[in-house]
GUVEX-860502 format. One record per residue (C-alpha): residue number from 1; residue in three letters; chain; x, y, z. Coordinates in steps of 0.02 Angstrom, whole numbers, always signed. Layout:
// residues N
PASE    k    r  c    east   north      up
PASE  NUM  Ala  A       X       Y       Z
...
This chain:
// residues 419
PASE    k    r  c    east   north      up
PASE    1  Unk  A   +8544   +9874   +3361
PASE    2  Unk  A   +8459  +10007   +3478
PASE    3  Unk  A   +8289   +9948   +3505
PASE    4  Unk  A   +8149  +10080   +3447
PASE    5  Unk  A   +8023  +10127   +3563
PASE    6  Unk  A   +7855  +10190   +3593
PASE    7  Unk  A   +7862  +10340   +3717
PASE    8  Unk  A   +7779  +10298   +3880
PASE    9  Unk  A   +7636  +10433   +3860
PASE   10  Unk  A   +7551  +10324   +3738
PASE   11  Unk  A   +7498  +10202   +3889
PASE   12  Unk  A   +7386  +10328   +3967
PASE   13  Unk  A   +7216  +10292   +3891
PASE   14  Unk  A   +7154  +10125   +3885
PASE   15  Unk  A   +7134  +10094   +3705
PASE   16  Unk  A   +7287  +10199   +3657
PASE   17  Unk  A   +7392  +10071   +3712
PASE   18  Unk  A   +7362   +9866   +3728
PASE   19  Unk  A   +7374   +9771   +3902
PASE   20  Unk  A   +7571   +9752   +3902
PASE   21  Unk  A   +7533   +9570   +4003
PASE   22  Unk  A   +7353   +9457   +4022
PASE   23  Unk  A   +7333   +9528   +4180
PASE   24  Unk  A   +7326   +9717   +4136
PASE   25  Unk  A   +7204   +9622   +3979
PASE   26  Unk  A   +7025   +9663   +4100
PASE   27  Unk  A   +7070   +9852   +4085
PASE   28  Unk  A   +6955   +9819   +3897
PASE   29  Unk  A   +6760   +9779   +3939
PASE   30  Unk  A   +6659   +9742   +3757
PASE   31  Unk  A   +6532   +9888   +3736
PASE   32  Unk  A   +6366   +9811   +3729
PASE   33  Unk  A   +6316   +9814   +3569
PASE   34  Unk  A   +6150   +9897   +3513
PASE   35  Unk  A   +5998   +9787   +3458
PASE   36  Unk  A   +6000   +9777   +3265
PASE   37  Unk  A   +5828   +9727   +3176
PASE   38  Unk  A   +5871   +9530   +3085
PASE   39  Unk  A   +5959   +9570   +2912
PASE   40  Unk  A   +5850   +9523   +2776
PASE   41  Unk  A   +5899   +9376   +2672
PASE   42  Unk  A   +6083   +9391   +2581
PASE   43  Unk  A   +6085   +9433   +2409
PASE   44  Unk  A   +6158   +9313   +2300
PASE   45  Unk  A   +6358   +9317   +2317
PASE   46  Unk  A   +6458   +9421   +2200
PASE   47  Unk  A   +6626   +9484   +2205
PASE   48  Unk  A   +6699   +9613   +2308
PASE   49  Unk  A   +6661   +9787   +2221
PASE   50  Unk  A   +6800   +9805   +2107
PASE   51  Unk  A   +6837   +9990   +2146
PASE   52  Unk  A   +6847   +9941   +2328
PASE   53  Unk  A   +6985   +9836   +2321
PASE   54  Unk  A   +7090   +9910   +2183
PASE   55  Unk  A   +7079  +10073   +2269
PASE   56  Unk  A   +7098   +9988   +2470
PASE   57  Unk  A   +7274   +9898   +2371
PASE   58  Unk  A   +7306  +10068   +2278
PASE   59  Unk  A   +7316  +10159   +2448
PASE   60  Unk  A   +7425  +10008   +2526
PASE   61  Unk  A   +7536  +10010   +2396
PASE   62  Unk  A   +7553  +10219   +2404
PASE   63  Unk  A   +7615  +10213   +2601
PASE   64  Unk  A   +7746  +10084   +2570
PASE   65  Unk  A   +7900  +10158   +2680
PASE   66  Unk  A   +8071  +10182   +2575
PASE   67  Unk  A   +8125  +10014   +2669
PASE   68  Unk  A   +8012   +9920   +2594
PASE   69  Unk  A   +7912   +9891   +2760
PASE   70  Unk  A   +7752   +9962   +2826
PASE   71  Unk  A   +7715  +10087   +2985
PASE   72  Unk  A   +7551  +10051   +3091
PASE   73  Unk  A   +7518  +10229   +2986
PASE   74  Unk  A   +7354  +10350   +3025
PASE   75  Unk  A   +7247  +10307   +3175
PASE   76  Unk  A   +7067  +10350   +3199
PASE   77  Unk  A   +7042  +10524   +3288
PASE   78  Unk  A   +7002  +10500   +3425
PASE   79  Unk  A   +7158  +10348   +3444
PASE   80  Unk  A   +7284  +10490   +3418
PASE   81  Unk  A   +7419  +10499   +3261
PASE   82  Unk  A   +7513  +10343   +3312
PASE   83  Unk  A   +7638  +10432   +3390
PASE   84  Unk  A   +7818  +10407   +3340
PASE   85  Unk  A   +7803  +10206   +3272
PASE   86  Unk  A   +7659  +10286   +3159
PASE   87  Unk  A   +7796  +10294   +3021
PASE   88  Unk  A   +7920  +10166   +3072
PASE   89  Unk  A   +7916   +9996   +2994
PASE   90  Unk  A   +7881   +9849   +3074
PASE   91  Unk  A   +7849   +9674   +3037
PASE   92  Unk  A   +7710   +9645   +3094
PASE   93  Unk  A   +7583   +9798   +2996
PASE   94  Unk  A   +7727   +9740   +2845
PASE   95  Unk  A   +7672   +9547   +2846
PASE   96  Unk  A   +7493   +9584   +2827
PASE   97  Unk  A   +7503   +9707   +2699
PASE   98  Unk  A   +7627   +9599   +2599
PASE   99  Unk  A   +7487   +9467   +2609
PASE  100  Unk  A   +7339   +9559   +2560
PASE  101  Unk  A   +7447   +9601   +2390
PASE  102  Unk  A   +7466   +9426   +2363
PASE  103  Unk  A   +7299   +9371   +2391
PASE  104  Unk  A   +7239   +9496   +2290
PASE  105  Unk  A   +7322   +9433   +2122
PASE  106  Unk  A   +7531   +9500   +2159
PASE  107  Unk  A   +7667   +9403   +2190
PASE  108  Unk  A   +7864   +9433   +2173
PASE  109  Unk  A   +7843   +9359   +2015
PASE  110  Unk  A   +7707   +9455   +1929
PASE  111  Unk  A   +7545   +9556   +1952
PASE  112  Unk  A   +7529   +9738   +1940
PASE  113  Unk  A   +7604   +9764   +2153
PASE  114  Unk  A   +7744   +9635   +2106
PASE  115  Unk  A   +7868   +9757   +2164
PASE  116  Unk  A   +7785   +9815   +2321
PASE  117  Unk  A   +7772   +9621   +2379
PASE  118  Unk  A   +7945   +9596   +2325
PASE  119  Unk  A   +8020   +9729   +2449
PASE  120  Unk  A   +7909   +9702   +2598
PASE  121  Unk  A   +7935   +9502   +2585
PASE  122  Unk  A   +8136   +9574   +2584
PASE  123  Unk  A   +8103   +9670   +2732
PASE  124  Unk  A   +8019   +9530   +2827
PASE  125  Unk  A   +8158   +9402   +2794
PASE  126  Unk  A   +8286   +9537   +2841
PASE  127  Unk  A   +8209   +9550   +2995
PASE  128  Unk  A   +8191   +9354   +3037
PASE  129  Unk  A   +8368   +9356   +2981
PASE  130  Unk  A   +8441   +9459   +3092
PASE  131  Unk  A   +8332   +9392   +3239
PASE  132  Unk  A   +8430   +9273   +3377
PASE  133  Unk  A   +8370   +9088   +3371
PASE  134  Unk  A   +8308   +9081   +3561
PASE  135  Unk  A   +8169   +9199   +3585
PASE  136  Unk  A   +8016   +9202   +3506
PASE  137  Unk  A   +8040   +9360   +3430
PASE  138  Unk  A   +8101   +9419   +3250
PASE  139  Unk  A   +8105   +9611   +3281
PASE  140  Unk  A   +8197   +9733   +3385
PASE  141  Unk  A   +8064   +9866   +3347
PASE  142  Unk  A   +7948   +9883   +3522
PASE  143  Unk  A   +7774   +9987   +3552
PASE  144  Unk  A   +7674   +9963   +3428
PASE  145  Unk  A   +7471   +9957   +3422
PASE  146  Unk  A   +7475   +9776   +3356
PASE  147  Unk  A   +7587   +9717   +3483
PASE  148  Unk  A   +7505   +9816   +3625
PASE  149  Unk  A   +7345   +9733   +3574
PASE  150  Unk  A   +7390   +9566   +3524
PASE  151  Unk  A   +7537   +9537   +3596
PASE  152  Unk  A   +7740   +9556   +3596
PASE  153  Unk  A   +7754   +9417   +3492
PASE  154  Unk  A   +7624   +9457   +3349
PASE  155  Unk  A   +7775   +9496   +3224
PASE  156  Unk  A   +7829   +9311   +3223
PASE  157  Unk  A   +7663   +9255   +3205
PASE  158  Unk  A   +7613   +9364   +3048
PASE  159  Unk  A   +7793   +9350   +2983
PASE  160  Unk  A   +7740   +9163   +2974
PASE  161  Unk  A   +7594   +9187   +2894
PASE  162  Unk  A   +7661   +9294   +2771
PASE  163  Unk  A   +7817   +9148   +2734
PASE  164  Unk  A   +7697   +9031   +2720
PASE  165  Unk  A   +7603   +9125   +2596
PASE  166  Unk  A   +7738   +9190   +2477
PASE  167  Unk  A   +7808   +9006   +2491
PASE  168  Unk  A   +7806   +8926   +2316
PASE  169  Unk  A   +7810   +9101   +2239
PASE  170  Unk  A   +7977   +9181   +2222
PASE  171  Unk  A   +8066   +9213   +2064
PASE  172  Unk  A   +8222   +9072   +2107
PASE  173  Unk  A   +8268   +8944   +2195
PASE  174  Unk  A   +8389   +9038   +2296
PASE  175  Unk  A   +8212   +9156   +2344
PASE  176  Unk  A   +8133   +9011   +2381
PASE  177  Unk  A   +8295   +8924   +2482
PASE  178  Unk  A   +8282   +9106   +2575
PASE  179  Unk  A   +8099   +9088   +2630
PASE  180  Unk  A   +8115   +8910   +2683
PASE  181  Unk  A   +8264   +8959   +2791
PASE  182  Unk  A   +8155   +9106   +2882
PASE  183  Unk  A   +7995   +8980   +2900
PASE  184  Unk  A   +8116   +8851   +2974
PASE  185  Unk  A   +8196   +8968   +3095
PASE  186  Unk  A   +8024   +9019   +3157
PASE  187  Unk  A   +7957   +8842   +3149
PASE  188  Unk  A   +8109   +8828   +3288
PASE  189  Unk  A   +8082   +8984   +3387
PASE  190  Unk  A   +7902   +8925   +3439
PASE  191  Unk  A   +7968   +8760   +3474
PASE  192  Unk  A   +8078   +8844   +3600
PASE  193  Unk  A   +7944   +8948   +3679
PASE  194  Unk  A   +7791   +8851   +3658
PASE  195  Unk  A   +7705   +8843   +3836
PASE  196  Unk  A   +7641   +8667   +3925
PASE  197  Unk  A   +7456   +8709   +3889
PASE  198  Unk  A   +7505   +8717   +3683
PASE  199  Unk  A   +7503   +8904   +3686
PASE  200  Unk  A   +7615   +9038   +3615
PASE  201  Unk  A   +7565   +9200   +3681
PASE  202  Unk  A   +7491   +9271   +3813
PASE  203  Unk  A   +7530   +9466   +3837
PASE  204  Unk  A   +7428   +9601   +3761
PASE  205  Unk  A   +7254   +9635   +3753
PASE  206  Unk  A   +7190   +9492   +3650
PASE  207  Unk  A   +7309   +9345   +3624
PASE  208  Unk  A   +7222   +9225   +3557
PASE  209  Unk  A   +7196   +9294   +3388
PASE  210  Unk  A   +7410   +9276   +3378
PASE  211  Unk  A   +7394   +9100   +3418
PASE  212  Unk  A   +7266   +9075   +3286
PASE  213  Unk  A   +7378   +9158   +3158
PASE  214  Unk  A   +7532   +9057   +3233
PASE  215  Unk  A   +7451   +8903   +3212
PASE  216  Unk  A   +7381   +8958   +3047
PASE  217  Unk  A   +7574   +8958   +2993
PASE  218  Unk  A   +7634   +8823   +3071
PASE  219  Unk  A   +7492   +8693   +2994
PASE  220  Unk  A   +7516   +8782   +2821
PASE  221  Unk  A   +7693   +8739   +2826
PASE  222  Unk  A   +7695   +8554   +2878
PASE  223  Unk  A   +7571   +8559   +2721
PASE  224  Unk  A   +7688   +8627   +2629
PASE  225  Unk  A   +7818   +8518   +2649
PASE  226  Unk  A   +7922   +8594   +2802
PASE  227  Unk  A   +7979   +8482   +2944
PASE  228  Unk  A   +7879   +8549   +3069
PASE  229  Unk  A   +7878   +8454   +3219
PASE  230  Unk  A   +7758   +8330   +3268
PASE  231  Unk  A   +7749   +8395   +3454
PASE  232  Unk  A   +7738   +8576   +3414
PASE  233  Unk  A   +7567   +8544   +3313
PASE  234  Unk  A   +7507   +8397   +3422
PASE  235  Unk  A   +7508   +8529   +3572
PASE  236  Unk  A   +7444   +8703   +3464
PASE  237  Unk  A   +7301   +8573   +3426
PASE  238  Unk  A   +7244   +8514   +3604
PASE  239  Unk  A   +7246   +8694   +3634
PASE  240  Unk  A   +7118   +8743   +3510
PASE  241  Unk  A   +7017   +8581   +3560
PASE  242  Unk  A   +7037   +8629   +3724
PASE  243  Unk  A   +6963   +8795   +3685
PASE  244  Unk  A   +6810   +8738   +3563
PASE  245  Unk  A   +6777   +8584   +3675
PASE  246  Unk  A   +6607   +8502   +3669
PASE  247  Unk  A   +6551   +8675   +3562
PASE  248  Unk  A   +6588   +8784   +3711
PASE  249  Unk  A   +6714   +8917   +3670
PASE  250  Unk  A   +6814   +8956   +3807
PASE  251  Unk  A   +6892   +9136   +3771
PASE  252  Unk  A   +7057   +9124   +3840
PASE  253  Unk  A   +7160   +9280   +3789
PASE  254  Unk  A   +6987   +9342   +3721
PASE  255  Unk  A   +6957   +9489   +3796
PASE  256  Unk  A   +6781   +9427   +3846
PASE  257  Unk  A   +6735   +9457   +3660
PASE  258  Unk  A   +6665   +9292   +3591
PASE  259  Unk  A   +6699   +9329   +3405
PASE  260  Unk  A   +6896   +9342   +3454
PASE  261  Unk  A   +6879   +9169   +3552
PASE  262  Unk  A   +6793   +9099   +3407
PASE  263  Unk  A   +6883   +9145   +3259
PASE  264  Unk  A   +7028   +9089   +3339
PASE  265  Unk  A   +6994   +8896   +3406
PASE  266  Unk  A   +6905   +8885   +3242
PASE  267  Unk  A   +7047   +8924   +3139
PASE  268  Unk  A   +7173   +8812   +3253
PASE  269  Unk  A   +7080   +8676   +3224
PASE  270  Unk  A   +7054   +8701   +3016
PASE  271  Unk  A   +7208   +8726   +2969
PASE  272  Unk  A   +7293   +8584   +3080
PASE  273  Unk  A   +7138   +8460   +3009
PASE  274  Unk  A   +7211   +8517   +2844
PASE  275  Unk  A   +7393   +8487   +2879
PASE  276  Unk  A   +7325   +8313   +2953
PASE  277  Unk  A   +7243   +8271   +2801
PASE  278  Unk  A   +7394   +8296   +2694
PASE  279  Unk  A   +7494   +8195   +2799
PASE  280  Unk  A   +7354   +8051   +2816
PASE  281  Unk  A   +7407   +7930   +2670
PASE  282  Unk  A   +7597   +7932   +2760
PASE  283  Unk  A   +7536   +7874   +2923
PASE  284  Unk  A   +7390   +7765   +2856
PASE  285  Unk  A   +7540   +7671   +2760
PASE  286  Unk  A   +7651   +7675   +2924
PASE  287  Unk  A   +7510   +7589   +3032
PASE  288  Unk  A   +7499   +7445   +2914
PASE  289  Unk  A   +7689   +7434   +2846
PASE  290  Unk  A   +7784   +7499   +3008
PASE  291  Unk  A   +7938   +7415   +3036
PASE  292  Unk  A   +7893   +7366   +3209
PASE  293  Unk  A   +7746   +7338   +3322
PASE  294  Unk  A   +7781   +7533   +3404
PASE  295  Unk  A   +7809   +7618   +3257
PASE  296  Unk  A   +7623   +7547   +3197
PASE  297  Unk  A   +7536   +7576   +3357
PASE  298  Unk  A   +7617   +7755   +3358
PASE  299  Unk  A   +7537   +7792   +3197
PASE  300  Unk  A   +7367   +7706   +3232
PASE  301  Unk  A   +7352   +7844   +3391
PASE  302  Unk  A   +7401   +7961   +3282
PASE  303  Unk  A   +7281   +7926   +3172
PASE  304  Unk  A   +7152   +7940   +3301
PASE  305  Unk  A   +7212   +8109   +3348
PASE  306  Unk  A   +7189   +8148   +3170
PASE  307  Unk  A   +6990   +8082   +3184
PASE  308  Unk  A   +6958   +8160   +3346
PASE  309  Unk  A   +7051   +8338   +3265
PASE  310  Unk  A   +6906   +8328   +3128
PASE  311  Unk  A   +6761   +8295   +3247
PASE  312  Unk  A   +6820   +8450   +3377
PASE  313  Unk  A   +6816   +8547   +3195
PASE  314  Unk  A   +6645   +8491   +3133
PASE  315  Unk  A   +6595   +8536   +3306
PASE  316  Unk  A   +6662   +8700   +3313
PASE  317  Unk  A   +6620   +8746   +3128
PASE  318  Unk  A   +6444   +8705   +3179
PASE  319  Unk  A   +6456   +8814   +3357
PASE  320  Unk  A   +6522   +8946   +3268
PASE  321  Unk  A   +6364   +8938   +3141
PASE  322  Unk  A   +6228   +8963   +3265
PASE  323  Unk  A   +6338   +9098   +3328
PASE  324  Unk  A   +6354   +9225   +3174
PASE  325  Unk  A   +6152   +9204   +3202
PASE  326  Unk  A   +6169   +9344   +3338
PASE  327  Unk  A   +6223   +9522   +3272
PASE  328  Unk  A   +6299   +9561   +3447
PASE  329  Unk  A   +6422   +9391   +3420
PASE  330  Unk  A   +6467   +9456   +3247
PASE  331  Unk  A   +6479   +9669   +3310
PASE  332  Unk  A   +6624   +9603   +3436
PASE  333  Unk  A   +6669   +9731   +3552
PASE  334  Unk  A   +6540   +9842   +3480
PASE  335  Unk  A   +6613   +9933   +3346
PASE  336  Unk  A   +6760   +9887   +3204
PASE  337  Unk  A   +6943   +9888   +3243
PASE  338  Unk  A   +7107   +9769   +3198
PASE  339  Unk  A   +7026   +9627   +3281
PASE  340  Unk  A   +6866   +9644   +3223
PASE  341  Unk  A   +6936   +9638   +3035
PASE  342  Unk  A   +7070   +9493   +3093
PASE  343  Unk  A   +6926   +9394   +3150
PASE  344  Unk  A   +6835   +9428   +2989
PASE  345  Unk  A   +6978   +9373   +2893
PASE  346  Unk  A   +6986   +9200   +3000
PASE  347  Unk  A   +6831   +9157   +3002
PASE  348  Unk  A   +6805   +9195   +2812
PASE  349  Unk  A   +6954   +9061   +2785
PASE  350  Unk  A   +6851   +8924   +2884
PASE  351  Unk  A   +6698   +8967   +2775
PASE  352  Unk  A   +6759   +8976   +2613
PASE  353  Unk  A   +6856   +8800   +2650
PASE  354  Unk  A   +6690   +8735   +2696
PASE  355  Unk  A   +6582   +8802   +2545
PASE  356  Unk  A   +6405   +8792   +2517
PASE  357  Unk  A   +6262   +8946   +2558
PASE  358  Unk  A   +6334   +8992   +2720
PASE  359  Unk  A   +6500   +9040   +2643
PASE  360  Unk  A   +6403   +9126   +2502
PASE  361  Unk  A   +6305   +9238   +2645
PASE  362  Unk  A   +6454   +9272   +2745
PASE  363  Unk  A   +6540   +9335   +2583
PASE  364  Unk  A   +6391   +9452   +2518
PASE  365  Unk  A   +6361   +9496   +2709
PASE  366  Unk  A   +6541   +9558   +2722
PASE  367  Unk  A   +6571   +9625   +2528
PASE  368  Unk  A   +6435   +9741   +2566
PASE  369  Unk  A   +6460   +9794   +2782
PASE  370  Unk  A   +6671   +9808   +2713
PASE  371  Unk  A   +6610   +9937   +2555
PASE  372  Unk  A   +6509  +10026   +2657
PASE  373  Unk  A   +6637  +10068   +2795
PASE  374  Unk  A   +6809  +10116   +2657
PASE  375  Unk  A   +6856  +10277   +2690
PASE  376  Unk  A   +6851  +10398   +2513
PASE  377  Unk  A   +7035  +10378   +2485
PASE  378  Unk  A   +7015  +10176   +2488
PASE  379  Unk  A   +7088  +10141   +2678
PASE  380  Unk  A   +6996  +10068   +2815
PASE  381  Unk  A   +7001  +10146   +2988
PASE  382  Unk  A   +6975  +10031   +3148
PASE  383  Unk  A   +6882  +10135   +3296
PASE  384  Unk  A   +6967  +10039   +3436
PASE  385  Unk  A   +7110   +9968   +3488
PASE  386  Unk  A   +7198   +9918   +3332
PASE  387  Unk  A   +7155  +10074   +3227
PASE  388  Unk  A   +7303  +10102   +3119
PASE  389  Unk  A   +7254  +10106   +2924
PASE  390  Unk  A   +7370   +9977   +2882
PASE  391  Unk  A   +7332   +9864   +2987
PASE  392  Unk  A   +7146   +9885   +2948
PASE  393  Unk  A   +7143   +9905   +2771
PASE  394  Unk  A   +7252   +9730   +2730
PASE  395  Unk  A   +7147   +9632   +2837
PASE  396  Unk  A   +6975   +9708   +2753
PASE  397  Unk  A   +7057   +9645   +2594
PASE  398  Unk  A   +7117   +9503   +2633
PASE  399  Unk  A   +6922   +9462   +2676
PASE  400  Unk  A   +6859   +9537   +2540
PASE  401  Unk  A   +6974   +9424   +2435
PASE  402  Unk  A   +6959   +9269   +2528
PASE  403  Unk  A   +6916   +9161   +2389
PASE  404  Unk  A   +7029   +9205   +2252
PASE  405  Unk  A   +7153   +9067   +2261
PASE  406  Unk  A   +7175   +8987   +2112
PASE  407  Unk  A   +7089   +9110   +1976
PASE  408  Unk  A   +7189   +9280   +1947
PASE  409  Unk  A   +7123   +9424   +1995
PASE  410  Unk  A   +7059   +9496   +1839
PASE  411  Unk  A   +6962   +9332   +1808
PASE  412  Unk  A   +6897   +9313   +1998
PASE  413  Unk  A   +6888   +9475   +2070
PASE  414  Unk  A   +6880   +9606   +1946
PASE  415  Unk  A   +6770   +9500   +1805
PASE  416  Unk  A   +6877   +9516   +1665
PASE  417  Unk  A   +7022   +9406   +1584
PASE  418  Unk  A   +7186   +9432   +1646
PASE  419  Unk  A   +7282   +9507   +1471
């Protein structure tokens, strides 16, 4: 298949194209952000503004391409139209979308975008499908914003995430055999290209907000039940330990912006605590009942990796805290794009797990910053870097819906009773 590509023009201006590798990645500075008077104490949490996410999924739902996928769509002005991808599906802008729908209350089985999750989930498989088994990627399709700024890779990543997501809710076995199949060939692709120091990716403008959303898949689906390997998690682990260690958050593949650095060793380190958890009782059993003296001590040290994981969490939870204290941490470069909303999204995950007042600020904090920013026809611009609606507007929902999980979204986020 000819590969579809980005013409070279689109390079020329810094932020109209990402760092193609982590050297070009300094070309970015963070605009210091202006001095903001403190915020006066959060109201008590409510739920997202109803009109603002039924009209944010509305418009979603209205730019879904004939293929079932998504383009990276309208940019901000003064990013340009997107160019010739700006229509063009790709997996990446598709993923994300696909998940803000089912957070949001839709699946393949029901809700009222059941069909638009049902043909972009189709599109994503097709994609992983057709992919070869050796590289890390699961797309042909080449130049897009996403990529530019988070990397080459980003596609597998949120094609993970979005797997991971829709897992447990197809329509049929054979749906579910199909998404199991694309997790597991992923699963194996990062395997393959996993690098010595735990890490996936390291091209484009800020990587490290892929490897959050890599390892976000890759812990969700050893949860789930998918034989992930042990190796592949023990390593994406040390890396986010490496990167929160003693409450000091390195950056790498940060782009100097804090938040970025942040959200992502936070998130590494949640979600593999969680997939440690769930696996707990099997190895606490192993390390008393192990058939030999190797197989017990191998489970008691992995048991101690699973201690030390939750400490290097607590720690970073806590870091990250005193952080989103300072309005120039939470700004991040200085003014909203992809990342920005990404982060949002990452860190609202972490909060919401953890519960409690802080998690009730964060929400009202961001219900009311994400109403006031929705453009009049319900999309989201970003204002650098990743500025593409799509992009934007999925992952301002998918924060804005962060804690609708179990409830439906009539009885959660829209306060009435699902009919």
């Amino acid at each position: 298949m000819k590969k579809i590509r980005m013409p070279f023009a689109w390079a020329i201006a810094l932020c109209l194209a990402g760092a193609a590798t982590a050297k070009d990645a300094v070309a970015e500075t963070p605009a210091p952000a202006a001095k903001v008077a403190p915020a006066a104490p959060a109201p008590a949490p409510a739920p997202a503004p109803k009109n603002t996410v039924e009209t944010g999924l509305a418009w979603l739902a209205s730019h879904q391409l004939n293929d079932g996928g998504f383009g990276q769509g309208e940019e901000s002005a003064q990013m340009g139209s997107g160019g010739q991808l700006a229509g063009v599906g790709n997996v990446a802008d598709t993923s994300i979308a696909a998940m803000a729908f089912l957070r949001s209350g839709s699946s393949p089985v029901a809700g009222k975008h059941q069909k638009n999750v049902t043909r972009a989930v189709d599109y994503v498989l097709a994609s992983v499908e057709k992919s070869d088994k050796d590289s890390i990627f699961v797309t042909e399709v080449r130049g897009t914003r996403v990529q530019g700024k988070l990397g080459q890779a980003v596609d597998t990543f949120m094609a993970l995430a979005l797997l991971t997501d829709v897992q447990g809710k197809m329509p049929d076995a054979a749906g579910e055999a199909r998404v199991k199949t694309g997790i597991e060939k992923i699963v194996a692709k990062m395997k393959k290209n996993q690098k010595s120091d735990g890490s996936f990716e390291t091209s484009g403008w800020a990587p490290t907000l892929s490897q959050a959303v890599g390892s976000r898949g890759l812990n969700k689906a050893a949860e789930q039940g998918v034989a992930v390997p042990e190796t592949l998690r023990t390593k994406a682990e040390d890396w986010s330990k490496d990167q929160a260690a003693g409450g000091k958050f390195k950056g790498t593949g940060s782009a100097g912006v804090q938040l970025y650095g942040t959200a992502s060793a936070v998130t590494g380190l949640g979600t593999s605590v969680s997939a440690n958890e769930k696996a707990r009782p099997t190895v606490e059993k192993q390390a008393k009942e192990g058939k030999t003296q190797a197989d017990r001590d191998q489970a008691q040290a992995t048991l101690k990796r699973y201690d030390d994981a939750k400490k290097a969490e607590e720690q970073a939870v806590r870091a990250m805290s005193e952080q989103m204290k300072d309005e120039r941490f939470i700004a991040g470069f200085g003014n909203n794009g992809g990342e920005e909303f990404l982060s949002y999204m990452l860190m609202s995950e972490s909060l919401a797990k953890k519960g409690g007042k802080e998690w009730d600020d964060w929400r009202a904090r961001m219900n009311t910053n994400l109403s006031r920013v929705q453009n009049g026809d319900g999309s989201w611009t970003g204002h650098h870097c990743i500025t593409g609606r799509t992009f934007v507007t999925s992952a301002a929902l998918l924060v804005l819906t962060t804690d609708v999980q179990t409830k439906s979204v009539q009885e959660r986020l829209l306060g009435k009773k699902a009919s």
